[in-house]
LUMBAVO-449703 format. One record per residue (C-alpha): x, y, z; residue number from 1. Coordinates in Angstrom, 1 decimal. Layout:
<recs>
<rec <X Y Z> NUM>,
...
</recs>
This chain:
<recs>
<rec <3.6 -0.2 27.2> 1>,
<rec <-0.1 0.5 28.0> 2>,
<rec <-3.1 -1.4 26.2> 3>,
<rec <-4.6 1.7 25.1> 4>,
<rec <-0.9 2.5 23.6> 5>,
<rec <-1.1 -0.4 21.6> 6>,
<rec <-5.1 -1.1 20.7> 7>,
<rec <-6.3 2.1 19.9> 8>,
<rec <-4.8 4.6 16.9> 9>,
<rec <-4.1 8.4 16.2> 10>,
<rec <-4.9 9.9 13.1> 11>,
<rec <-2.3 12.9 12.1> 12>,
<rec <-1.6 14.7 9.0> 13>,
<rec <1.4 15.9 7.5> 14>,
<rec <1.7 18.4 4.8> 15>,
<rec <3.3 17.8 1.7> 16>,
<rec <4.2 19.0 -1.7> 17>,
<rec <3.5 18.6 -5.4> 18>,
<rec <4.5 21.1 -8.2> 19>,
<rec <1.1 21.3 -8.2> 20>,
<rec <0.9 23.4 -4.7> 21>,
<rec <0.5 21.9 -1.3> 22>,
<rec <-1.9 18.9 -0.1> 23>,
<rec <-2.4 17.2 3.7> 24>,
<rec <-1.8 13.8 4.0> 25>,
<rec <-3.3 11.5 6.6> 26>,
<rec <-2.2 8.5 8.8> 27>,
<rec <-2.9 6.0 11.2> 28>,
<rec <-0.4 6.1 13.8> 29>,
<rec <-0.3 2.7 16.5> 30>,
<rec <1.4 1.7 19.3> 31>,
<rec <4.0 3.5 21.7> 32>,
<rec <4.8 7.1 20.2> 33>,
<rec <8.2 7.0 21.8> 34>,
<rec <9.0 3.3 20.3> 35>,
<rec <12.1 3.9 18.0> 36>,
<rec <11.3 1.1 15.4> 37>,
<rec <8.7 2.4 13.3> 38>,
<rec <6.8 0.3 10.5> 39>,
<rec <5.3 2.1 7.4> 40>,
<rec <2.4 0.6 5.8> 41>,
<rec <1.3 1.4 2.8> 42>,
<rec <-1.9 0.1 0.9> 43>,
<rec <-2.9 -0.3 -2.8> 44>,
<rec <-4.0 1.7 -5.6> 45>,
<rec <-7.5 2.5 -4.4> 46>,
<rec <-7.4 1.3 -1.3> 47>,
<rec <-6.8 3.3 2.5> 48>,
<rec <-4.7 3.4 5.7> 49>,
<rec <-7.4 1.6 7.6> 50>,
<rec <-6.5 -1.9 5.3> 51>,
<rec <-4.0 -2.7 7.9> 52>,
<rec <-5.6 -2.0 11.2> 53>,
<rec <-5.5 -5.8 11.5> 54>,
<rec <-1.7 -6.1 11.1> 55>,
<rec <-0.7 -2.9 13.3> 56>,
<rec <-3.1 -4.2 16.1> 57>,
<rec <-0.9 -7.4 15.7> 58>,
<rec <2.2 -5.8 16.3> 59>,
<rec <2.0 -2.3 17.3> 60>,
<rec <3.2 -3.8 21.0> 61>,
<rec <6.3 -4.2 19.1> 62>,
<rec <6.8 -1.4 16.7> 63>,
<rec <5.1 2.5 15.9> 64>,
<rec <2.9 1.6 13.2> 65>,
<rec <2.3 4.4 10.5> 66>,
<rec <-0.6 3.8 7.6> 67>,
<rec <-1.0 6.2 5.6> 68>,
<rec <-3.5 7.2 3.4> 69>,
<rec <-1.6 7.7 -0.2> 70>,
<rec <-3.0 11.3 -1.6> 71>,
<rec <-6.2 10.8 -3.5> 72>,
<rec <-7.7 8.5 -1.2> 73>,
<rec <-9.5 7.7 2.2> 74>,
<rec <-8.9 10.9 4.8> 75>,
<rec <-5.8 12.9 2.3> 76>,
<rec <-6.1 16.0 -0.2> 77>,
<rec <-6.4 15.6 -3.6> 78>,
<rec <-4.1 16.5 -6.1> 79>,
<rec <-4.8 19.8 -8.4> 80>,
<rec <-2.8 18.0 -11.3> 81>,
<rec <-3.9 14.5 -11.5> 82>,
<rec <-1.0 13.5 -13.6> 83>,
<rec <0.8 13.8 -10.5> 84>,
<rec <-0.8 11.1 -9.7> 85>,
<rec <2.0 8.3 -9.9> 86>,
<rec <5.3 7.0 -8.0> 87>,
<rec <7.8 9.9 -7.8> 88>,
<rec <4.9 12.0 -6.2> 89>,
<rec <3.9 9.7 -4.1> 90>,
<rec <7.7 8.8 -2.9> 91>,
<rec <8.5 12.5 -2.3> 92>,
<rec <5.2 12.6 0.2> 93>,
<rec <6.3 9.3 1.8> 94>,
<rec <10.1 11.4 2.8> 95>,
<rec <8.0 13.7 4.7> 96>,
<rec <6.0 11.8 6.1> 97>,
<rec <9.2 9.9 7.6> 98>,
<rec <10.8 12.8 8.3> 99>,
<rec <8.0 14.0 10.7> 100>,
<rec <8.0 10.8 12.4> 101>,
<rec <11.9 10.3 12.2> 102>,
<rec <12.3 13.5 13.2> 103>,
<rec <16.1 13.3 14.4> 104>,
<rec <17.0 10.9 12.1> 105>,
<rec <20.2 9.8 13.0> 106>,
<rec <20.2 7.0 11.0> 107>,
<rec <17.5 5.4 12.1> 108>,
<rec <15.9 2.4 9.9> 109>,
<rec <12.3 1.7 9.3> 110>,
<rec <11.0 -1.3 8.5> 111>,
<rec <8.3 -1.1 5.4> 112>,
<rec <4.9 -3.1 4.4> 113>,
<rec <4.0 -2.3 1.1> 114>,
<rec <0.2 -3.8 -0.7> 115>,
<rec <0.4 -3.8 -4.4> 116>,
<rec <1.4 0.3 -5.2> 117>,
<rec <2.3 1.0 -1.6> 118>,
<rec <5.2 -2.1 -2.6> 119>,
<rec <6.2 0.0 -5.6> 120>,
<rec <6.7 3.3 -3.4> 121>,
<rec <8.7 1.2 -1.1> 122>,
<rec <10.8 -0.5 -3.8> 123>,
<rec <11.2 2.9 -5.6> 124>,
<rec <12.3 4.8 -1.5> 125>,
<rec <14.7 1.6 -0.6> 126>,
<rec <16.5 1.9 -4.1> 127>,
<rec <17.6 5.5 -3.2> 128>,
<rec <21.4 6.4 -1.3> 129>,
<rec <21.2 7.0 2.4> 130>,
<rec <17.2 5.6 2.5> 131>,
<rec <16.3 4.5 5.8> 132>,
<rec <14.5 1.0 4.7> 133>,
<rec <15.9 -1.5 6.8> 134>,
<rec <13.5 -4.2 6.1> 135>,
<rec <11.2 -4.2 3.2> 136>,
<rec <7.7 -6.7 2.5> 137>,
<rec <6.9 -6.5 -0.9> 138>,
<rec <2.8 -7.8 -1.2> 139>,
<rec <2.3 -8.9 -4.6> 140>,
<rec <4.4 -6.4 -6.3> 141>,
<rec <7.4 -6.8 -8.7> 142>,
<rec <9.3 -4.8 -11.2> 143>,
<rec <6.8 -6.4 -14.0> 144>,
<rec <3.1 -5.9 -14.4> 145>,
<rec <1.0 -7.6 -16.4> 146>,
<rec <-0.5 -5.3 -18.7> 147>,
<rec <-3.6 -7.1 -18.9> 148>,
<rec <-3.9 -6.3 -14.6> 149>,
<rec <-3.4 -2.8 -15.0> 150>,
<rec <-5.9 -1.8 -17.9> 151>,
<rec <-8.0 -4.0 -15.6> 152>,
<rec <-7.2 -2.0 -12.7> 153>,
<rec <-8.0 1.2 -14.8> 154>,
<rec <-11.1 0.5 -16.5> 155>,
<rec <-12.6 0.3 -13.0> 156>,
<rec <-11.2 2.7 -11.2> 157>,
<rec <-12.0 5.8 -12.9> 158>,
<rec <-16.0 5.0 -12.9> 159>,
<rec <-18.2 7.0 -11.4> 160>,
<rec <-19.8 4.6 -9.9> 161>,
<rec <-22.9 5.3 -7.2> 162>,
<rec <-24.6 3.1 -5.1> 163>,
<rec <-28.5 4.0 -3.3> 164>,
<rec <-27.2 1.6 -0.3> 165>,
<rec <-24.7 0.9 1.7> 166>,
<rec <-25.6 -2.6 1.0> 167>,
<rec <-25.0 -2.5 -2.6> 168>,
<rec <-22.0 -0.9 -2.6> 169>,
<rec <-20.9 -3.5 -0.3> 170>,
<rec <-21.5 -5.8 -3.0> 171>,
<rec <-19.8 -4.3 -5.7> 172>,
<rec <-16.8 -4.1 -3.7> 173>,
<rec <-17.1 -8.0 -2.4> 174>,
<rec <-17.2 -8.4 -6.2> 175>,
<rec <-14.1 -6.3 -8.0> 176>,
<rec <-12.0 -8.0 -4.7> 177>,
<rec <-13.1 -11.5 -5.0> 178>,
<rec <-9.2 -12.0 -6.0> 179>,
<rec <-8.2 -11.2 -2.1> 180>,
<rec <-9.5 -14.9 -1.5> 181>,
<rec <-11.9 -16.1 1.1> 182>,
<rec <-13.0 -13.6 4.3> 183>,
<rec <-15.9 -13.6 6.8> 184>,
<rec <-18.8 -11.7 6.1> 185>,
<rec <-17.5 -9.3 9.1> 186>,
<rec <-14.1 -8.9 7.1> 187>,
<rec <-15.8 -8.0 3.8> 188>,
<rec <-18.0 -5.7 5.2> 189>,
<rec <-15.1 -3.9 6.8> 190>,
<rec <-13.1 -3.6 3.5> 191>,
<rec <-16.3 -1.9 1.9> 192>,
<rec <-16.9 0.4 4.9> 193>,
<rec <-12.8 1.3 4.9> 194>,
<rec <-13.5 2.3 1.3> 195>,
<rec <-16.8 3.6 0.8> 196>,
<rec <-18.5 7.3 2.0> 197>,
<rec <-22.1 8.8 1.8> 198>,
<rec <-22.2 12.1 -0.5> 199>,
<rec <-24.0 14.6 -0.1> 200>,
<rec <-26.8 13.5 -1.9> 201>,
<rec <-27.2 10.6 -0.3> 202>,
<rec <-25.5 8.0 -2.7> 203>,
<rec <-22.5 6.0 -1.5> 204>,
<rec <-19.7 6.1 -3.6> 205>,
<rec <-15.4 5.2 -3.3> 206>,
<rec <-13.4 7.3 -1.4> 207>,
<rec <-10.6 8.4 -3.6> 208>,
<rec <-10.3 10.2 -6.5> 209>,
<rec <-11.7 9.5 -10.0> 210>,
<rec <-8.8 11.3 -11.4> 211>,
<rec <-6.5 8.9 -10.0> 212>,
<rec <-7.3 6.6 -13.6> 213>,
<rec <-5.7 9.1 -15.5> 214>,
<rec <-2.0 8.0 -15.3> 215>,
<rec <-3.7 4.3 -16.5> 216>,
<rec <-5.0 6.5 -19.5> 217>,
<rec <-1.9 7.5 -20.2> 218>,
<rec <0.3 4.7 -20.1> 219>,
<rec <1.4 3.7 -23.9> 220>,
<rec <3.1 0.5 -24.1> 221>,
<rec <6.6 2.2 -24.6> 222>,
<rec <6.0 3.9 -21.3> 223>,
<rec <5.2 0.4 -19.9> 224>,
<rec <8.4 -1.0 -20.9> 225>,
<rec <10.5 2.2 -19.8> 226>,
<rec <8.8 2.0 -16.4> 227>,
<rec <9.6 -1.7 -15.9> 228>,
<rec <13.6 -1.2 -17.2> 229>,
<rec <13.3 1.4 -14.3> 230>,
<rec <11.3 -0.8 -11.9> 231>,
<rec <13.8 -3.8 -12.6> 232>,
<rec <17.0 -1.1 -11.5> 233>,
<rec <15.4 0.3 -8.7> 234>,
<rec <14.7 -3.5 -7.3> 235>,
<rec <18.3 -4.0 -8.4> 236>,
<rec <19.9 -1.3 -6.0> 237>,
<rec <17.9 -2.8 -3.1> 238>,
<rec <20.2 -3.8 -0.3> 239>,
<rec <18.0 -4.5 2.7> 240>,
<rec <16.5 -8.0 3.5> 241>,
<rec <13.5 -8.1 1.3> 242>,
<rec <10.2 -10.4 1.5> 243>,
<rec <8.5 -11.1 -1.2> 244>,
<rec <4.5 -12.4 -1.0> 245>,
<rec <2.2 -13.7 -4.0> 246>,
<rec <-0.9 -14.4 -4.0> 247>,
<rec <-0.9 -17.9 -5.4> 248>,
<rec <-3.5 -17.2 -8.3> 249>,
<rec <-2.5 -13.1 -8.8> 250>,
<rec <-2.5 -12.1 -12.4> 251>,
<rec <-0.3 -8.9 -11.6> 252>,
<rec <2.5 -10.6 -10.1> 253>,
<rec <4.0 -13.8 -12.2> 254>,
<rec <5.2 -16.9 -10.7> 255>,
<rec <8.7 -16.6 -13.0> 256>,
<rec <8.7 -13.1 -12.0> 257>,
<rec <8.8 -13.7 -8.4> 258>,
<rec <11.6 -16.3 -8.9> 259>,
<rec <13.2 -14.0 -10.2> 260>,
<rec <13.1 -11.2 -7.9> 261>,
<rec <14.9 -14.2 -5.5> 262>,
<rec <17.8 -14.2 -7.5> 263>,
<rec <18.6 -10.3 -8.5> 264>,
<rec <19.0 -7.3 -6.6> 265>,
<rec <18.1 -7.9 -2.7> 266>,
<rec <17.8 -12.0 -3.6> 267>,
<rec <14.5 -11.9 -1.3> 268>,
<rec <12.7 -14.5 0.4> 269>,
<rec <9.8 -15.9 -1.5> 270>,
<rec <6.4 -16.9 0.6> 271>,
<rec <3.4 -18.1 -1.8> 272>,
<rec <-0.3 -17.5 -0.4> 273>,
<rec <-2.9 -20.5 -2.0> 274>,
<rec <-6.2 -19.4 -2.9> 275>,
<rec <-5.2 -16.2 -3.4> 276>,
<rec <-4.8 -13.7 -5.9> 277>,
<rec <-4.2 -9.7 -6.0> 278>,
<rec <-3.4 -9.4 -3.0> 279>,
<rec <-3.3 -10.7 0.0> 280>,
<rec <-5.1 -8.5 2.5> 281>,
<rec <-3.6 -9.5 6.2> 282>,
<rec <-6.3 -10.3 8.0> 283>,
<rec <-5.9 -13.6 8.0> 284>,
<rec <-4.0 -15.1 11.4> 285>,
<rec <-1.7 -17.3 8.9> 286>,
<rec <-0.9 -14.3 6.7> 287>,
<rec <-0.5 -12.0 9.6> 288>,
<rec <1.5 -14.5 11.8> 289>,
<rec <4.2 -14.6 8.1> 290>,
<rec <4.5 -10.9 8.1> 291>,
<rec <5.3 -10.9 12.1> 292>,
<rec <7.6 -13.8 11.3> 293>,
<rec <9.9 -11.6 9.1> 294>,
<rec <9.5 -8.1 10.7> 295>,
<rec <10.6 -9.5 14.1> 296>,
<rec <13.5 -11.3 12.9> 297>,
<rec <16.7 -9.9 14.5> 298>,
</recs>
């Protein structure tokens, strides 16, 4: 396999559909093209394909490594209906994207890396007959979410929020992802630059869609409950070897939950991060060295 197969990235697009019409999404594809064992790497609500160019560099001399960019964000098409804007869509995008770079199937198995909500698509894909999941990491993610995290997430993520500098947007997002734990200046600025474009006018502002709070607006706490008696029987039907990871201080992801996600369903391993909260990010040599750990397993 040649360096430049493995160091340097392709960004495709595959397009998909909503009830809503069609929509293009984007990905980051590393590594050998023709390499049969593909990992899929998905990020977190508001964040982009780019989050994991650490972890694909790490191991794309091993597998194909796809990162998408979930719709709504970073380089994808936005959703005409933003109610459309939650799991089921974003699963039924994920199937074509993996039928594009699976394209003769045969039973092939990925192996997934899901952040936060990219950990809910995988959970929700790997519960389904005849998936092709074959190893599933599950970054500070379970079945239950503190509803205290999520109306944090929503309050800040539907803000229209513009910045005069690059600088200062760089600050704001150091600020709202002081829970990722400690990085290098270098690191944070690349997690703001990943995330944050110039508009027209000038401003910088977040590269996703603002509509994307509007499923948060929604959510009643009956609809929380429904979605975690869902969540908890998706996780259930799991059968693949399954890796947990929590952020040792995460408010979305509970200690006793995590204990019990080693007991039920895919009884998965359990690795606990210190220092850290929602989420680890995967830059760090320790954290990247635990993911290789488990994805290279035979």
């Amino acid at each position: 396999m040649t360096e430049a197969a493995t160091n340097e990235p392709v960004i495709k697009s595959v397009q998909c559909i909503s009830p809503a019409g069609l929509h293009r999404m984007a990905y980051k594809e590393w590594g050998d093209l023709s390499n049969p064992k593909v990992l899929v790497c998905v990020h977190g609500v508001t964040r982009v394909a780019d989050d994991f160019d650490d972890l694909a560099r790490a191991l794309a001399g091993h597998y194909r490594v796809v990162c998408p960019d979930v719709v709504g964000r970073g380089r994808s098409g936005r959703l005409r209906n933003p109610d459309l804007y939650r799991i089921p869509q974003y699963v039924s995008d994920m199937v074509t994207l993996l039928a594009r770079v699976l394209p003769d199937g045969d039973g092939r198995q990925v192996a997934w890396f899901g952040t936060s909500m990219g950990g809910l698509i995988g959970m929700a894909l790997a519960s389904l007959p005849g998936n092709p999941i074959g190893r599933l990491v599950l970054n500070d993610i379970g079945p239950v979410l503190d509803p205290a995290a999520l109306r944090r997430i929503g309050d800040y993520i539907g803000q229209d929020v513009r910045f005069a500098t690059f600088e200062e947007g760089a600050r704001f997002v150091r600020d709202i992802s002081a829970s990722f734990g400690p990085h290098s200046e270098a690191q944070w600025e690349k997690m703001a630059r990943d995330v944050l474009r110039q508009d027209a006018d000038g401003s910088w502002i977040r590269h996703y869609d603002l509509a994307l709070a509007q499923p948060f607006r929604a959510a009643t706490p009956e609809s929380v409950a429904a979605d975690e008696h869902m969540l908890w029987a998706a996780y259930d039907a799991i059968r693949c070897p399954t890796l947990v990871v929590r952020g040792a201080q995460s408010d979305l992801l509970s200690h006793a939950t995590a204990q019990m996600m080693t007991q039920r369903g895919p009884r998965a391993r359990l690795a606990e991060i210190d220092g850290v909260g929602h989420a680890p990010t995967f830059v760090q040599p320790d954290q990247i060295a635990l993911a290789k750990e488990f994805l290279l397993e035979l």
